[in-house]
C-alpha positions, 0 to 999 in steps of 0.5 A: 515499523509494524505498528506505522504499518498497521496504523496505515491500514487502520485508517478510515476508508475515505483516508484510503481513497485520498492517500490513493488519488494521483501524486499522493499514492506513492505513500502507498508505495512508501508503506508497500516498502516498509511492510516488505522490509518489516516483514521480511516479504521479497514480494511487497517489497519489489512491488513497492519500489516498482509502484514508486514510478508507475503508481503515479501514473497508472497503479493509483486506479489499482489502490482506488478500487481496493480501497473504495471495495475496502479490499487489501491493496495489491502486492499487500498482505494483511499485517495480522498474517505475515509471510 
């Protein structure tokens, strides 16, 4: 499960982008989940089953701007310093 964790933020910035535009962004709940399971992380993982319901309708604006600012997404920790 790391290594699709890791895949997905190795993906280019405008795969980011699209994978955060409406709909599409409950991917990025999908990998908050799996992160917070593979990394034993309470946080991320909380953070991803809340972003499933409001990510589509609100928290897409969050992923975008840390995407288009080539940030972190919120509520995730970088894959190379796990908690």
């Amino acid at each position: 499960m790391k290594e699709l964790v890791k895949s997905f933020e190795d993906l280019p910035q405008i795969a980011k982008i699209i994978l955060a535009i409406p709909c599409l962004d409950i991917i990025w709940a999908i990998v908050r989940i799996i992160k917070g399971v593979a990394y034993k992380n309470a946080v991320t993982l909380v953070a991803g089953i809340l972003w499933i319901f409001p990510g589509c309708f609100i928290c897409w604006i969050a992923d975008i701007v840390c995407a288009v600012l080539d940030r972190d997404f919120l509520f995730m920790e970088p894959a190379s310093n796990p908690q």
